[in-house]
N, C-alpha and C positions, 0 to 999 in steps of 0.2 A: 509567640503569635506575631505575625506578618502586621506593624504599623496601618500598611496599606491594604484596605480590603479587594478582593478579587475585580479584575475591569470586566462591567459590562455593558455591549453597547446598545444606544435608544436609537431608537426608530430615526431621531434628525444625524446618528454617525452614517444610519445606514442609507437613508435618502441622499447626504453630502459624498459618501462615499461613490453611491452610484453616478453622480454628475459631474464626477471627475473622471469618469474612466471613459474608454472607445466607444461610437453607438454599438458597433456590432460585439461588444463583448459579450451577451448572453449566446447571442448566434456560434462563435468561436468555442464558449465553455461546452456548451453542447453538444456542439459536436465532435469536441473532445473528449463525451461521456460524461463529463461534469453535471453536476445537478442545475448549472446557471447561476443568474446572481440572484441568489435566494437570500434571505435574514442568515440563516447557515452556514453556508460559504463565506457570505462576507465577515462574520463573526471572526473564525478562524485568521482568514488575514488582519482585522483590528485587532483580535489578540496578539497576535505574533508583534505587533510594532504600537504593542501600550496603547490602543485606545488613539493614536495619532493618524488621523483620516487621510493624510497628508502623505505621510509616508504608507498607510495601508496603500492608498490609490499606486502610488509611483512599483509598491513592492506588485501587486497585483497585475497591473499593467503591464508587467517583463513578463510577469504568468501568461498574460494573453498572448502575447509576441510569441513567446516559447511554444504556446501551444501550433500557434498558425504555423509552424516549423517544425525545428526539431522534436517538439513537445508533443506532435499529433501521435494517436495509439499506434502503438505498435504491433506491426501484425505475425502473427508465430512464424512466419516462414520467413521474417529477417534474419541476416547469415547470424548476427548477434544472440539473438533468441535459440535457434538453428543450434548452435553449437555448444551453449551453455543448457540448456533442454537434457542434453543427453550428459551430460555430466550428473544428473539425477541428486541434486542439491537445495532444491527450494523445494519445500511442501506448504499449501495452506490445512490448517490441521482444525476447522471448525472456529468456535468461540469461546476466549476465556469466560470468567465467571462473575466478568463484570460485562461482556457482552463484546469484547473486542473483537476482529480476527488475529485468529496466531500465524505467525508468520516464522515456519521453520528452515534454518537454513544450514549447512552443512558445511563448515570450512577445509577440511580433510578431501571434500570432492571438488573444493570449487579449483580451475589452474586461471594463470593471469588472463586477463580479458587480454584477443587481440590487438583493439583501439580502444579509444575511448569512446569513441561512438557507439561500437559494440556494446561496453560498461554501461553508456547512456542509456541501450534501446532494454538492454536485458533489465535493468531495473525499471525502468517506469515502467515495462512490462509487469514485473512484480509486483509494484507498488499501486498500477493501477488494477489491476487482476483483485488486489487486499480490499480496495477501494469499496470495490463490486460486490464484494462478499458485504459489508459490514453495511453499505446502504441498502439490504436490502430490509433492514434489521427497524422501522419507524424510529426508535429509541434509542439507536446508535448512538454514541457521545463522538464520532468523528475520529475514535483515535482506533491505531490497530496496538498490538503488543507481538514485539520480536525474540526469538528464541534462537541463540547462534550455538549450536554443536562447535564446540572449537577441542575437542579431544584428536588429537594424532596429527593436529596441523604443524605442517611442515614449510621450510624456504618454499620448496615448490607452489606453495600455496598463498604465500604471501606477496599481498597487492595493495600498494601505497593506491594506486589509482582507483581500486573498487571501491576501497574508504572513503577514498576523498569524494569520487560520483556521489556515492550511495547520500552522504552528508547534507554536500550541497543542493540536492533532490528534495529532501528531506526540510532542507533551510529556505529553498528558493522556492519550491515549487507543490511542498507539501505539509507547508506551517502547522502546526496545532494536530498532525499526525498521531506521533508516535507516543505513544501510553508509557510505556516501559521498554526498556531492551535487556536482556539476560545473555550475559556471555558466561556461557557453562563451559568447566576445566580448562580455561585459558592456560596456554604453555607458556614457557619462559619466550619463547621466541615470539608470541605474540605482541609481549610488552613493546619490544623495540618499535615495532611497527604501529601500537597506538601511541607510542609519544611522539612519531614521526608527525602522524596523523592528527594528535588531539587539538593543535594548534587553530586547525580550520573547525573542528566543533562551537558549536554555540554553547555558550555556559547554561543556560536555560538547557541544553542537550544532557548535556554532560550528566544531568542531577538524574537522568533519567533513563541513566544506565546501571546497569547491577552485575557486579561478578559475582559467579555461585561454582562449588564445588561440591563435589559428590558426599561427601561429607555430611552437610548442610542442603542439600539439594531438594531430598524431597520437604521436607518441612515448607521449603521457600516456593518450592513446586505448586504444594497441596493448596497454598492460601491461592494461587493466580489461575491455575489450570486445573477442572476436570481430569484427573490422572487417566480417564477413561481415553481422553483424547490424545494424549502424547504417546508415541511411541515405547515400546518397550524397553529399547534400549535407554533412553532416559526416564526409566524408572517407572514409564506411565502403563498402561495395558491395551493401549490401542496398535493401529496401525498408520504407516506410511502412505499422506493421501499429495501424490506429485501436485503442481502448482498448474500444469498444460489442464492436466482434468475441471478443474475450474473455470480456467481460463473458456476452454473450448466449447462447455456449456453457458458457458456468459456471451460468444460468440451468436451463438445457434439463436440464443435468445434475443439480442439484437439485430439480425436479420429478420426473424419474424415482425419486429415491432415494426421497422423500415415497411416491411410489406403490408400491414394493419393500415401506416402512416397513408401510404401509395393508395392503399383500396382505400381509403375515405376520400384522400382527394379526387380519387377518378370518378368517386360517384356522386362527386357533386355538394353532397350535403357541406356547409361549414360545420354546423355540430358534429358531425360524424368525423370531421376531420380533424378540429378541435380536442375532441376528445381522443381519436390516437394519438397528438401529438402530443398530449401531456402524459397518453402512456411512455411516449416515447421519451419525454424528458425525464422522466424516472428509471430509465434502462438499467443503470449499474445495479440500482436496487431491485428491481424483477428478476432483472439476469441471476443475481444472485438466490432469490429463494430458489430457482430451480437448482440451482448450485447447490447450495446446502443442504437440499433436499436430497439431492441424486448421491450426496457424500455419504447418507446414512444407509444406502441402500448399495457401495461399493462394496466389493466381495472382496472377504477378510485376507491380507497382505501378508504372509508368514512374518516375514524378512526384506530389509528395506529392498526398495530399488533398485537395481546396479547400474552404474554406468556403460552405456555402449560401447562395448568392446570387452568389458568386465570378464 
């Protein structure tokens, strides 16, 4: 047993935290999809830096800069998104059975990102996309759980740079994330490429990866996933549900809210416009029950996806 019992923060972390940070940072989070600076949000960042307000503020603060920039969503018709899309490698596959989103990803399809800007846009595309799903959930614990297909990967496929993005995404910009990660059938040539890598991991990261092999697989499977939801090929009985399908009805859904936001204010009323707006600040998580709702009602998939041109 842990010396130290688990950090959690009072009400005077979270009011110091807020009077360190930009005025306009709620206005930035938001309109970065973020939920704002809620009790929630800022949690996540005090967790990540021990309960030290100090260092929460300065680490959140690069979040906000991030976001007014490079960090703003990203929209599916970047060449980044664009070209990685059709490589038919990322699915979001529902929720684990602690209420996560699964985040499945396919190393055998994925080839080196262009730039790294690309690497940048394509994953906070992912990782905001995961985001959406799991806030739509009241009772989300804030983490998602990742599932990496690493069967048949090859040099071709190996990318010191998508390691390193994905990490530092992960460490800078999306603390208190990630539940679990499962790298299933990792090959010999994988290794080279995580010792390249693990150096930039957070050790807090590390504890919170799992190798699995087929072997052992479902056993490790059954405790964290609904087999119904995983894929057939890894052992599960569902099907292949792409990441653009979420994404695009997460879209649909935040334009309507935009448009709710516009007709209250046109008609005057503050309440009426109050009230869209706090629908509006709960987007990722509306966005997503239609999501998760439309995934139950997607028509059954034989056989994965293929990549365009396949």
């Amino acid at each position: 047993m842990s010396p130290h019992p688990p950090y959690t923060p009072t009400q005077h972390d979270f009011d110091e935290l807020r009077k360190l940070l930009p005025p306009d940072s709620n206005e930035v989070l938001l309109s970065a999809y973020e939920e704002g600076l809620t009790d929630k949000l800022l949690t996540r960042w005090l967790v990540a830096r021990k309960g030290d307000v100090k260092a929460a503020a300065a680490m959140l603060e690069k979040h906000i800069a991030w976001r007014r920039g490079p960090g703003r969503p990203v929209e599916e018709a970047h060449h980044g998104v664009q070209v990685n899309l059709q490589h038919k490698k990322v699915f979001l596959q529902g929720l684990d059975r602690t209420g996560r989103p699964i985040v499945l990803g396919v190393g055998a399809r994925h080839r080196k990102f262009e730039t790294k800007e690309d690497a940048m846009a394509f994953c906070t595309y992912a990782l905001d996309t995961a985001v959406a799903i799991g806030d739509s959930h009241a009772d989300w614990d804030g983490k998602f759980t990742g599932l990496f297909d690493l069967r048949d990967l090859g040099m071709k496929n190996a990318d010191l740079t998508a390691m390193q993005v994905m990490f530092e995404l992960l460490q800078n910009h999306y603390p208190e994330r990630l539940g679990r990660l499962f790298l299933y059938e990792a090959p010999v040539a994988f290794y080279a490429l995580w010792r390249a890598a693990s150096p930039f991991v957070d050790p807090v990261t590390k504890t919170k990866i799992n190798f699995v092999f087929a072997k052992n697989a479902h056993d490790e499977f059954e405790k964290v996933f609904d087999l119904q939801l995983l894929p057939r090929e890894l052992g599960g009985e569902g099907d292949w549900h792409p990441i653009e399908e979420a994404h695009r009805k997460a879209m649909e859904r935040v334009a309507a809210k935009r448009n709710e936001v516009q007709a209250a204010n046109g008609s005057g009323s503050p309440a009426a416009a109050g009230e869209a707006a706090a629908g509006a600040v709960a987007v990722p998580g509306r966005v997503t029950a239609a999501v998760v709702a439309a995934a139950e009602t997607v028509p059954a998939q034989p056989q994965m996806p293929q990549p365009a041109g396949a």
